[in-house]
N, C-alpha and C positions, 0 to 999 in steps of 0.2 A: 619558814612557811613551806608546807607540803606543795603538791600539785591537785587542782582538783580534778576527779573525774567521773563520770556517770555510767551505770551499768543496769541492763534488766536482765534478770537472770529468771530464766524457765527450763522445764522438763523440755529435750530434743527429741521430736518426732517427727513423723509426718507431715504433718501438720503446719511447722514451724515454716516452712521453704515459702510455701504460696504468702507467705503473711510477710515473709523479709524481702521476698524479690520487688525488684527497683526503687527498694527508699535506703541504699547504700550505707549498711549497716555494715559495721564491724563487728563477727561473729567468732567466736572460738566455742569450741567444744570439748566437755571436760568430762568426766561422772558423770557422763547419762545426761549432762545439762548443757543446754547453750548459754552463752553468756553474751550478750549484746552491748557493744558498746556507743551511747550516745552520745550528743553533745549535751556538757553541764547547762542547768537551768531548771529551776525547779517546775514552771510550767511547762518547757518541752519535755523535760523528762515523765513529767506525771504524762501529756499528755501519750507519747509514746508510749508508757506501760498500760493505757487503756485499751488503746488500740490495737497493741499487739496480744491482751490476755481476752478480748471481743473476740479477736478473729482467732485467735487458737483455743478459743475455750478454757484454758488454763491459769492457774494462779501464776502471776508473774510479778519476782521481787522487783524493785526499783531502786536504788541509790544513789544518793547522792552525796561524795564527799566535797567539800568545799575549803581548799586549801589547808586540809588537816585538821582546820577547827570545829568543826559546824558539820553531822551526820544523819542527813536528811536518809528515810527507808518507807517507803510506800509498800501495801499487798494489794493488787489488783485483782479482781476473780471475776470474768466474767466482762468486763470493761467498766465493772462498780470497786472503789476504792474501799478497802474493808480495815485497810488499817494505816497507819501514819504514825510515824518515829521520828523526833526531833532531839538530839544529842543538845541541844542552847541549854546553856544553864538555865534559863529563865524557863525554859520547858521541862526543864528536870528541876524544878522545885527548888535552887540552891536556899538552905536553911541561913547561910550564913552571909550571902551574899545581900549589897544593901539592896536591892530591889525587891529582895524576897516577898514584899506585901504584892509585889505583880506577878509574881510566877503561878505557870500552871502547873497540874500534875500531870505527866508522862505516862506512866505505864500501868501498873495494875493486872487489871484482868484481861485487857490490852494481849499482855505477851502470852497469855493462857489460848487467847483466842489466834492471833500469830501461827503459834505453835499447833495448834489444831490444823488450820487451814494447809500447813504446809505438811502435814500426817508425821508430827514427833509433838505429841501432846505431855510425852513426857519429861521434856525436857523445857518447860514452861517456867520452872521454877529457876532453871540456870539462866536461863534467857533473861527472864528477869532482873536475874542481878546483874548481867552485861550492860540492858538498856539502861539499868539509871545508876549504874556506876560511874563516880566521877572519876574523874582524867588523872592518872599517877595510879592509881587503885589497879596494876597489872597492866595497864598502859598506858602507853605516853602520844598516842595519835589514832587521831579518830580510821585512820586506814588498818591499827593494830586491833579497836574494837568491830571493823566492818570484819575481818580475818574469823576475831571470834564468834560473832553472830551468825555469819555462815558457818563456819564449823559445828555451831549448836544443831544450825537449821536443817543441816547434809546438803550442803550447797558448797559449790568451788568456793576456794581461798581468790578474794580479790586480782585481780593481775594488773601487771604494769599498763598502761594507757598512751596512748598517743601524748597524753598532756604530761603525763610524770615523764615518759621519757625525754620530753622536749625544754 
C-alpha cells in the first residue's frame, strides 16, 4: 500500500502569497505553478481548494491520493467546484465487477470540459482515456495515473509528500 497524499496545484503569481500567508502551507514551485501541499481528507482538502481558487481568482486542481487505491481530483474556479474525478471502480462503471447494477458513470464530457477550464482543450480526448482507464492498462498506482493526468493537463509531475516519505 502506497502513502497517501493531498495537493492543490495553481498557476504562481502575485496573487498566490497574500492567500498562503499564515495557514502554514507547504509550498514548492515548479513550471510556472505552485504546488500546495495539504493534509489528506476529502473535506479539507475540497474545502482548502475553494478557498484558495476564491481568493486567487484562479482555477485550482485538487487531489487526492488515498493510499495508492482511490484518486480523488477536484477543479475549483472561482471558489465553485466545476469538476470531480473519482478513480473507485464503482465510479468508473466496472462492467465486470459484481456491483456493476450500482455503479456511476465517471467521465464523458466531464474531461472535455476539465480540459477547457485548464486551456488544453485539446487534449480532452487523451484525458479521457487516463480517467476511466482501469488499473494495469499502463499503470499499476493511482500516484502513476496522478503523474499522467498532470502531464496531459501541463501541470508538475506529483512530488514526494511528507506522508510518502514517512
Amino acid at each position: 500500500m502506497g502513502a497517501s497524499y493531498a495537493t492543490l496545484t495553481l498557476r504562481d503569481n502575485e496573487r498566490l502569497e497574500p492567500c498562503l500567508n499564515d495557514r502554514g502551507f507547504s509550498v514548492q514551485r515548479r513550471q510556472g505553478f505552485a504546488v500546495v501541499e495539504v493534509e489528506p481528507g476529502e473535506e479539507h482538502v475540497q474545502r482548502q481548494a475553494r478557498g484558495l481558487s476564491s481568493c486567487t481568482g484562479q482555477p485550482v486542481v485538487a487531489v487526492l491520493n488515498q493510499d495508492d487505491e482511490r484518486l480523488l481530483l477536484w477543479v475549483y474556479v472561482s471558489g465553485s467546484q466545476r469538476h470531480f474525478y473519482d478513480s473507485n471502480p464503482m465510479h468508473l462503471a466496472c462492467r465486470v465487477c459484481s456491483y456493476a447494477e450500482f455503479s456511476e458513470g465517471a467521465v464523458g464530457r466531464e474531461a472535455g470540459e476539465m480540459a477547457g477550464l485548464l486551456g488544453v482543450p485539446e487534449k480532452a480526448k487523451a484525458l479521457r482515456s487516463w480517467l476511466g482507464r482501469r488499473r494495469g492498462l499502463g499503470f499499476i498506482s493511482e500516484r502513476q495515473r496522478h503523474a499522467a493526468i498532470a502531464g496531459l493537463l501541463g501541470l508538475p509531475e506529483p512530488f514526494p509528500t511528507r506522508a510518502a516519505a514517512g
